[in-house]
BAFI-3210 file (N, C-alpha, C; in Angstrom, 3 decimals, decimal comma, padded with zeros to 6 digits):
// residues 154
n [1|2|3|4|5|6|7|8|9|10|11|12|13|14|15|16|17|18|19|20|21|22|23|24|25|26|27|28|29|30|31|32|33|34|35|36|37|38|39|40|41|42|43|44|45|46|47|48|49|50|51|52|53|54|55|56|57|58|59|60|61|62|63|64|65|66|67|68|69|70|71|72|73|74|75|76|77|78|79|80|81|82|83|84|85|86|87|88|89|90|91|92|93|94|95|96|97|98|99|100|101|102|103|104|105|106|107|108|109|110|111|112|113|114|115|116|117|118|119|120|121|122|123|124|125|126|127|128|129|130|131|132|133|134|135|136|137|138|139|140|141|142|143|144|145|146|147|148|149|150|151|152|153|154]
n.u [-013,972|-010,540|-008,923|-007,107|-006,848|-007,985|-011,548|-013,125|-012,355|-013,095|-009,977|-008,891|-006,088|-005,523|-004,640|-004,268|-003,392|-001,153|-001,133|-001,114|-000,400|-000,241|001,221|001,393|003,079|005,177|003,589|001,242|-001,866|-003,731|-004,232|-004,072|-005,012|-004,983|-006,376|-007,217|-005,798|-006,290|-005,672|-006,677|-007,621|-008,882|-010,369|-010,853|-014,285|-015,125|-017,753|-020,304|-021,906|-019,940|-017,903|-019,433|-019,906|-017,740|-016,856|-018,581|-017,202|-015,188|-015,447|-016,628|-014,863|-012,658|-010,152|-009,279|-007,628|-009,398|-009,880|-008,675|-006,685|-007,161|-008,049|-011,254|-012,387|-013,923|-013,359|-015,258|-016,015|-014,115|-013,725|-012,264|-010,233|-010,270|-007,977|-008,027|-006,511|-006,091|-004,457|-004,088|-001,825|-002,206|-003,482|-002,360|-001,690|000,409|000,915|003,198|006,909|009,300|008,167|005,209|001,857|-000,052|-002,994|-005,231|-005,697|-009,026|-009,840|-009,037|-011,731|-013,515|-012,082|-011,879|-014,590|-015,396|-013,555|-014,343|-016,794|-016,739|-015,376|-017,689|-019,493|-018,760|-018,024|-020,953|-021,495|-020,501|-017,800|-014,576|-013,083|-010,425|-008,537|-006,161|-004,873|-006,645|-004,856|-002,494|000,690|002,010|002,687|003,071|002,835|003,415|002,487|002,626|000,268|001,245|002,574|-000,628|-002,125|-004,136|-005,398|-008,350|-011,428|-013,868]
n.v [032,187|032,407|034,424|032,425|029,778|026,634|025,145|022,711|019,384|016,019|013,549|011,617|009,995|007,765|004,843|002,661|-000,825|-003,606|-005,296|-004,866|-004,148|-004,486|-003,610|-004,215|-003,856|-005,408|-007,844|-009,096|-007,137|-006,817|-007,870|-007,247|-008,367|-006,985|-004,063|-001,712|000,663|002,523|005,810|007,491|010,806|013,028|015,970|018,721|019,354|017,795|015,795|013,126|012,848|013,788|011,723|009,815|010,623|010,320|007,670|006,992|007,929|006,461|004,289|004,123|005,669|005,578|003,573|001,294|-000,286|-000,753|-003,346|-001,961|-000,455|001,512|004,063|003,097|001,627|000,875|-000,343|-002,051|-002,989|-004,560|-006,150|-005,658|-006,031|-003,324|-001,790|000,328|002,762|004,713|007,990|010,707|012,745|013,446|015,938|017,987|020,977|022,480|024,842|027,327|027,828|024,787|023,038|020,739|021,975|020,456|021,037|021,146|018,983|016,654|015,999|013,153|011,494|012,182|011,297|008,311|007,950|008,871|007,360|004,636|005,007|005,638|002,946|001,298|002,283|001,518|-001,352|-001,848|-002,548|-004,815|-005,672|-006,583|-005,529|-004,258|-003,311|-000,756|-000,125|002,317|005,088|003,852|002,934|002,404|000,112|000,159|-001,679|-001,518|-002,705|-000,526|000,099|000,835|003,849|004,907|007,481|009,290|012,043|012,390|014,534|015,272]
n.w [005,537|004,687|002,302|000,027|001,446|000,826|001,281|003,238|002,812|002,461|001,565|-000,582|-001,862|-004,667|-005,610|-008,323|-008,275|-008,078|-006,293|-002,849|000,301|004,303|007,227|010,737|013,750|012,840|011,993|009,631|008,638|006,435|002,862|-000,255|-003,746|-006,769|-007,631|-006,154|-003,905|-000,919|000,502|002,846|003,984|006,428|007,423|009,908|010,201|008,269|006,771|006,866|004,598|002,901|002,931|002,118|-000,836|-001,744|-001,566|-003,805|-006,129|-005,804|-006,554|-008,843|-010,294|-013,376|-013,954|-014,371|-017,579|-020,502|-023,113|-025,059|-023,665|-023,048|-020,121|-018,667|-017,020|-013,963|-010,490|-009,510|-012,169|-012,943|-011,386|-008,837|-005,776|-002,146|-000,661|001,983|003,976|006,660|006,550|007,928|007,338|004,802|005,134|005,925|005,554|003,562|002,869|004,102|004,937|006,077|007,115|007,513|008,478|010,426|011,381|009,784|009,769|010,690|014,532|015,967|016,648|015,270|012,978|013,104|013,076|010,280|008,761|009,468|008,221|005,973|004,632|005,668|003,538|001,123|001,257|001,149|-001,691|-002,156|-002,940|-002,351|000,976|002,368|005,296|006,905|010,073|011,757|013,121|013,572|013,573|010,894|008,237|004,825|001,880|-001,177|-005,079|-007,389|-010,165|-013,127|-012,974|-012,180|-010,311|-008,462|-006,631|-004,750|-004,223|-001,666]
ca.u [-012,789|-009,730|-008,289|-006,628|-007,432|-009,749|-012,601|-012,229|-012,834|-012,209|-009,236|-008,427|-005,153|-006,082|-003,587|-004,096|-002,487|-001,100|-001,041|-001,021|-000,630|-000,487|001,633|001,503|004,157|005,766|001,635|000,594|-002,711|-004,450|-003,775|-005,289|-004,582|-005,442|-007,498|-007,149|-005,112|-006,979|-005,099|-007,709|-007,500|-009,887|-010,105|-011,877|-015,369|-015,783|-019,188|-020,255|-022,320|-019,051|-017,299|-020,335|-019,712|-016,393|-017,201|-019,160|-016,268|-013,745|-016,324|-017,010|-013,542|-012,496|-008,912|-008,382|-007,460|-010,331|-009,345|-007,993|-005,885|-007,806|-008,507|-012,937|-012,693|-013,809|-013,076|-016,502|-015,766|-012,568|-013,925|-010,718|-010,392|-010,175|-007,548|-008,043|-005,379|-006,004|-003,218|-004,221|-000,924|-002,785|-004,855|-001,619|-001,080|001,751|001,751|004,124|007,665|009,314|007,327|003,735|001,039|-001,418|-003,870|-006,251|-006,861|-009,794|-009,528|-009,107|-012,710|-014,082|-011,450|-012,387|-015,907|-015,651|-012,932|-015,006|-018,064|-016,336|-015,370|-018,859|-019,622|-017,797|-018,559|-022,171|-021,206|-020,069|-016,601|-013,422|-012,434|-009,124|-007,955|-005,110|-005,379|-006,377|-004,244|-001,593|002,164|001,636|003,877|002,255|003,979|002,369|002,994|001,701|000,505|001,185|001,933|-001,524|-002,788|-005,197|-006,281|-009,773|-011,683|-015,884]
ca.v [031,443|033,156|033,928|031,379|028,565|025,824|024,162|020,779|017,985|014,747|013,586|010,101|009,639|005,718|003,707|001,312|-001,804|-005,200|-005,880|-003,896|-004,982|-003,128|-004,649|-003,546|-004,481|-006,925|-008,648|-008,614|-007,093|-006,451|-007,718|-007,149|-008,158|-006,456|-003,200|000,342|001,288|004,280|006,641|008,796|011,913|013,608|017,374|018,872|020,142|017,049|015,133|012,185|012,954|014,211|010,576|008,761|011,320|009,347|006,463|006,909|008,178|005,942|002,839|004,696|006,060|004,359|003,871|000,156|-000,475|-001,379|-004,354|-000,609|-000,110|002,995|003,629|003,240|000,336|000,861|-001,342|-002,995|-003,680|-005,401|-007,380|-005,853|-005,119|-002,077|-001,669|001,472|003,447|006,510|008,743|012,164|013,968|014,351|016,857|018,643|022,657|022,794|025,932|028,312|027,227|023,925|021,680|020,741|021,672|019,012|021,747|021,095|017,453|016,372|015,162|011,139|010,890|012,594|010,605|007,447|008,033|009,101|006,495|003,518|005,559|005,399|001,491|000,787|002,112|000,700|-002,714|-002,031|-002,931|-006,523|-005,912|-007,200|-004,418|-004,942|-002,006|-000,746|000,041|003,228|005,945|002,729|003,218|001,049|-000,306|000,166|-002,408|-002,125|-002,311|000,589|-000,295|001,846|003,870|005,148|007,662|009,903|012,392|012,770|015,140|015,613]
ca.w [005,129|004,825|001,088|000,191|001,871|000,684|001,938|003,890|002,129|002,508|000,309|-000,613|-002,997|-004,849|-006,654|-009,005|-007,523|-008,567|-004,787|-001,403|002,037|005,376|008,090|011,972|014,619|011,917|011,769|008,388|008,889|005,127|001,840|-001,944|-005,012|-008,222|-006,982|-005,464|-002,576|-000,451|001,424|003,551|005,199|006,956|007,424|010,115|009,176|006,943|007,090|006,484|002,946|001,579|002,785|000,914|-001,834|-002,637|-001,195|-004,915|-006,319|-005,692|-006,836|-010,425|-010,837|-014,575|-014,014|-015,441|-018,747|-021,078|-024,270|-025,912|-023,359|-022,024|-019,009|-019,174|-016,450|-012,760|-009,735|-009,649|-013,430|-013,147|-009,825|-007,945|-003,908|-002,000|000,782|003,172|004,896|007,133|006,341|008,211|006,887|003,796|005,391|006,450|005,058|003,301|001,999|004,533|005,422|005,297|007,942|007,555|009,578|010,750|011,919|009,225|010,240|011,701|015,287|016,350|016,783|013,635|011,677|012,910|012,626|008,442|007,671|009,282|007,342|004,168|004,334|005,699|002,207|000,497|001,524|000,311|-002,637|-002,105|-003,268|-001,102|001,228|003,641|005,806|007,941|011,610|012,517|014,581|013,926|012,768|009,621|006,910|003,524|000,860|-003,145|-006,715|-008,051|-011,765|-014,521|-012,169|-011,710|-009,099|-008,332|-005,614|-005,265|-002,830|-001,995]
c.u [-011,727|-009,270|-007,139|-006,171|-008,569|-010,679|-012,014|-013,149|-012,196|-011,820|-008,983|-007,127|-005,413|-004,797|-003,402|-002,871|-002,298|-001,255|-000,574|-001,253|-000,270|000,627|001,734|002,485|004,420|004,671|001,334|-000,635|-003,812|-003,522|-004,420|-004,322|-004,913|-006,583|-006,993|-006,278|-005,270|-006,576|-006,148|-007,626|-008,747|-009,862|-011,369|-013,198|-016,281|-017,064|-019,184|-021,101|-020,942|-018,512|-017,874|-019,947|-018,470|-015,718|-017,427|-018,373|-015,082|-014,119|-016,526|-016,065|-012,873|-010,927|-008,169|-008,129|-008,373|-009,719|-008,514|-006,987|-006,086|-008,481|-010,174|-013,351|-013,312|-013,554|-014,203|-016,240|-014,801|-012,567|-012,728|-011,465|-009,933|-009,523|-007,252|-007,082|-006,115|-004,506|-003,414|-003,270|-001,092|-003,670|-003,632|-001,709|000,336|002,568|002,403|004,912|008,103|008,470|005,946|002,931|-000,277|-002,652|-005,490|-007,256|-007,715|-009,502|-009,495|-010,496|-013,252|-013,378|-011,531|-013,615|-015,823|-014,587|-013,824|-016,449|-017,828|-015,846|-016,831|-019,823|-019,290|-018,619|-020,176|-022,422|-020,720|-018,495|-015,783|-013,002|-011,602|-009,160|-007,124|-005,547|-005,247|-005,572|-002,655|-000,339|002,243|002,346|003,541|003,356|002,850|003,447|002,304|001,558|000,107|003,071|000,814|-001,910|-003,450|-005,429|-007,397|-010,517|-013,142|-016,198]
c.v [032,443|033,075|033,143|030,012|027,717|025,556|023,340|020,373|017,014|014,296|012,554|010,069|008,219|005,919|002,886|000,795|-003,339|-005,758|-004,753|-004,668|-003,830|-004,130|-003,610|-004,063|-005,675|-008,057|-008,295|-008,566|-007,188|-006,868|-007,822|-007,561|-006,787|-005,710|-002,099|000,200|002,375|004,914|007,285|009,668|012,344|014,929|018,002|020,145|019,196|016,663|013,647|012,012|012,963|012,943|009,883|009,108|010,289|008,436|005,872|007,058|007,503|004,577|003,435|005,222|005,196|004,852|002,814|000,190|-001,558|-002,525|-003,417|-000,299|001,299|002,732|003,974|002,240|000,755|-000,318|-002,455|-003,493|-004,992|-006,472|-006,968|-005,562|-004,010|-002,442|-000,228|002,101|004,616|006,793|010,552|013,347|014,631|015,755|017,764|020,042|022,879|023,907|027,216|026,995|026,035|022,551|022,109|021,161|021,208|019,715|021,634|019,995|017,356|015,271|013,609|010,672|010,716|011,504|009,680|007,127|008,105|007,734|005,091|003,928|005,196|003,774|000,676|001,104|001,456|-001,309|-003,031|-002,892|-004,151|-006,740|-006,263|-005,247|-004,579|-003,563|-002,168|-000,388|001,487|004,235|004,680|003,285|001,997|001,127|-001,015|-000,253|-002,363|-002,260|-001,794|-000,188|000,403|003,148|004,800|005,722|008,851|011,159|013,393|013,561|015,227|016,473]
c.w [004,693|003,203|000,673|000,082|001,679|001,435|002,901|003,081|002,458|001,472|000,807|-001,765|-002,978|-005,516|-006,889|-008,853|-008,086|-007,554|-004,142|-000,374|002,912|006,661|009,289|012,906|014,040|011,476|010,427|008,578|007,623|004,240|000,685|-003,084|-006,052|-007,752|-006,924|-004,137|-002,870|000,308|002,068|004,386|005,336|007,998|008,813|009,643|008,486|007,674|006,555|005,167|002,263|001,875|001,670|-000,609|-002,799|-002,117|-003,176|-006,005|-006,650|-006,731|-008,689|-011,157|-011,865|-014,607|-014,375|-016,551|-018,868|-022,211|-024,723|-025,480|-022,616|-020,840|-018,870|-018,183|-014,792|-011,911|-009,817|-011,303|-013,833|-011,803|-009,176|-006,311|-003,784|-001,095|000,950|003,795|005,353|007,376|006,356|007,841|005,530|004,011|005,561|005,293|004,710|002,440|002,612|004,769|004,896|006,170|007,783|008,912|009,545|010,809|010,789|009,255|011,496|013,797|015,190|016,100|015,714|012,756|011,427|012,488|011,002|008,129|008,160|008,245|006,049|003,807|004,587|004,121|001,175|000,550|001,449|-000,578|-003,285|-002,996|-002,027|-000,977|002,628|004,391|006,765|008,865|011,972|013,767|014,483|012,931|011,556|008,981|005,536|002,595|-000,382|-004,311|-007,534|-009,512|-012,571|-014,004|-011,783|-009,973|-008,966|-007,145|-005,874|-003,795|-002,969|-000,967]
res [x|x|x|x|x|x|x|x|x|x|x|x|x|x|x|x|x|x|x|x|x|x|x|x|x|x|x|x|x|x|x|x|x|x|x|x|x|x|x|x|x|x|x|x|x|x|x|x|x|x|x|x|x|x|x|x|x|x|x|x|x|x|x|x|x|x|x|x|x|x|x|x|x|x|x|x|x|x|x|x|x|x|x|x|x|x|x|x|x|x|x|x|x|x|x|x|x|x|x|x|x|x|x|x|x|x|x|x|x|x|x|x|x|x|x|x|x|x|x|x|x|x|x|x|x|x|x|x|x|x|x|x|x|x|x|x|x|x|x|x|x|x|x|x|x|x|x|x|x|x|x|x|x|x]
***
């Protein structure tokens, strides 16, 4: 590995949500109330342990507000949903110059493979989980709350 440069990991930015939706050619495809909105990139290299990894991650992450007002709550606590995005420009290198480069994301195949991996997790768990359309030009509408957000990598 070159000095540097990290690992790959797969990186999800969440954000606690009052509501999220996803809309595709004007189609409203996904919508959640009161939950997480998951951005996901996927780096190549990744695997599918490290998806599960924070698959585990994302499900144990205490980012509601408890009676106190602290955040001690996870999603499974607070009964919320999960809606999904793949958003491969997280994977992008942005540290020469002023344009990103993509070169760190995992191909089409890989990416579909870990992000249906990581909602098939997910949905273990018998919580509500929506998602946007892969490889799709999507139109992500929320209300962040707080605003609360996170990025988390495994």
């Amino acid at each position: 590995m070159k000095e540097g440069v990290r690992g790959s990991f797969v990186r999800v930015l969440i954000q606690r949500v009052r509501w999220a939706q996803v809309d595709v050619e004007n189609q409203r495809i996904a919508r959640i109330e009161r939950g997480i909105l998951v951005f996901l990139a996927v780096q190549r290299g990744d695997t599918p342990a490290q998806a599960q990894r924070l698959v585990q991650k994302v499900l144990g992450y205490r980012i509601f507000s408890d009676n106190e007002g602290k955040m001690n709550l996870s999603i499974q606590q607070v009964q919320g949903a999960v809606l999904v995005v793949s958003q491969f420009t997280l994977a992008a290198d942005t540290q020469a110059g002023t344009r990103p480069s993509f070169s760190p994301a995992a191909p089409p195949e890989l990416g579909l493979e870990l992000y249906e991996h990581f909602i098939s997790g997910l949905k273990q768990y018998s919580i509500p989980v929506e998602t946007g359309q892969f490889g799709a030009d999507m139109q992500v509408s929320l209300q962040n709350d707080g605003p609360v957000t996170f990025l988390l990598e495994a």
